[in-house]
C-alpha positions, 0 to 999 in steps of 0.5 A: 113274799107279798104283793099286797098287805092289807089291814084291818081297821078297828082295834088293829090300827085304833082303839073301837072296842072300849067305845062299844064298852064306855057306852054300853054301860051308860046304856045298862045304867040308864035302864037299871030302874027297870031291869038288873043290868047283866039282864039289859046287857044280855038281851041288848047284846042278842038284840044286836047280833040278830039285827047285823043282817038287817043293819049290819055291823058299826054304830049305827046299827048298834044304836038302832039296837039300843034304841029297839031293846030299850022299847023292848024292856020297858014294854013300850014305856020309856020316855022320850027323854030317855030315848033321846039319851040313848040316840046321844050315846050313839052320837057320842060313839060317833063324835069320838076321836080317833085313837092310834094304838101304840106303834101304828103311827110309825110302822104303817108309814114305814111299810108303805114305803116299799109295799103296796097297802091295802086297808079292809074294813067292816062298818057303815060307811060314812062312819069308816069313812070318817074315822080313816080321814080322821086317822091321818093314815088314808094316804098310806094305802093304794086301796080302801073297801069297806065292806059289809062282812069280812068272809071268804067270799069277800075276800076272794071277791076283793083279790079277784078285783084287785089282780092278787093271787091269794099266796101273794096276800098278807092280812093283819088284823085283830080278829081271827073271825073275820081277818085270819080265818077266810084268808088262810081258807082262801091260800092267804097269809094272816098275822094276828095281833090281838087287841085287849079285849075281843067282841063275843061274836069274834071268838073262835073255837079254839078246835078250829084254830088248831086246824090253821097255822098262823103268825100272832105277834105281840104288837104291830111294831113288831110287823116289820121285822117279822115280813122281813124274815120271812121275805128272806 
C-alpha cells in the first residue's frame, strides 16, 4: 500500500505538549505580581505566534518570546534575576528527558522491519536532533528532515526528494494542522492519532475536516494492525 511511512515526532512518538504547559505556567507565576495570570498567558501566547515567522517553531523561540512579552508586560522593569529565571525555564524545557508514549517502543520497531520509515519533524534543530538521538528511535527511520513547517509545499518538496509518489506516502501524526491536512491535499494518506491536549495553533476547523477522509486511531499500537488491513 505504501512505500514510505512517515511520522511525526512530538506528541505522536513522545510527549512535548506538557513541557510547553509545566512551564507556562512557572511563567504566569512568576509574572502574576505584575498582571493577572490569564492576561500574561494570552499576550505571551500572541507574542509567541507573530514571532514563529521570525524564530520559528521549538523551544527556543518560545523562550525568546518568553523573554520579549515579560519586557513587554512590565514596561521594561523587570529584573534581571527574573529574566535569568525565564532563560532557566527554557533551559529546563531543553534538559528534559525524553518520554515515549505508551506502545511506541514496541510498534516503531516492528514497522521498520518490512517497511522503510521516514520521520518528519517541525523545530529547531539542534533541539530535534537531540531529542530523536535521545529517544533511541533514530536507527528506525531511512530518512530524518527536520523542517521549519509542515505544509503542502514542503511535503511535496520532501517526496519529490526523496522519489515517493504521493498515493504511495502514509503520514501518521497528532495534528491534522500540520500532518494530516497538506498531505490528503497532495494524494497522500494520513492517519491521525490524537494526543491529550492539542496546541491553539494546531486546531482546525471542523468545517474543513469534514471536507477530507482520514483514518484516527486510538493509539499508535493500533498502527500495525490498521496497514495491514488496508494493504490486503
Amino acid at each position: 500500500m505504501a512505500d514510505v511511512i512517515a511520522f511525526d515526532a512530538d506528541d505522536t512518538l513522545w510527549h512535548n505538549e506538557p513541557l510547553f504547559a509545566q512551564a507556562q505556567l512557572k511563567y504566569r507565576r512568576l509574572l502574576a505580581s505584575y498582571h493577572d495570570e490569564a492576561f500574561v498567558e494570552r499576550r505571551l501566547h500572541e507574542t509567541h505566534i507573530r514571532n514563529l515567522e521570525h524564530f520559528g517553531y521549538g523551544i527556543k523561540g518560545f523562550g525568546l518570546s518568553m523573554v520579549e512579552t515579560a519586557v513587554e508586560l512590565t514596561e521594561g522593569r523587570i529584573t534581571g534575576a527574573e529574566i535569568r529565571h525565564v532563560l532557566e525555564l527554557a533551559r529546563e524545557m531543553l534538559r528534559a528527558p525524553v518520554e515515549l508514549l505508551p506502545h511506541v517502543d514496541t510498534t516503531i520497531p516492528r514497522l521498520a522491519q518490512s517497511n522503510r520509515l521516514m520521520l518528519i519533524t517541525k523545530g529547531d534543530l539542534f533541539d530535534q536532533e537531540s531529542k530523536i538521538a535521545r529517544s533511541g528511535l533514530g536507527d528506525y527511520f531511512s530518512r530524518i528532515e527536520v523542517v521549519s513547517e509542515k505544509d503542502r509545499r514542503t511535503y511535496d518538496r520532501l517526496l519529490a526528494r526523496h522519489g515517493v509518489e504521493p498515493a504511495r506516502f502514509v503520514m501518521v501524526g497528532n495534528s491534522l494542522r500540520s500532518d494530516v491536512l497538506p498531505v490528503l491535499e497532495l494524494g497522500g494518506r494520513a492517519v491521525h492519532i490524537p494526543y491529550a491536549t492539542t496546541w491553539s495553533h494546531e486546531h482546525v476547523p471542523e468545517d474543513l475536516l469534514r471536507q477530507h477522509e482520514f483514518t484516527r486511531l486510538e493509539h499508535i499500537g493500533l498502527l500495525p494492525e490498521y496497514l495491514a488491513g488496508v494493504g490486503e
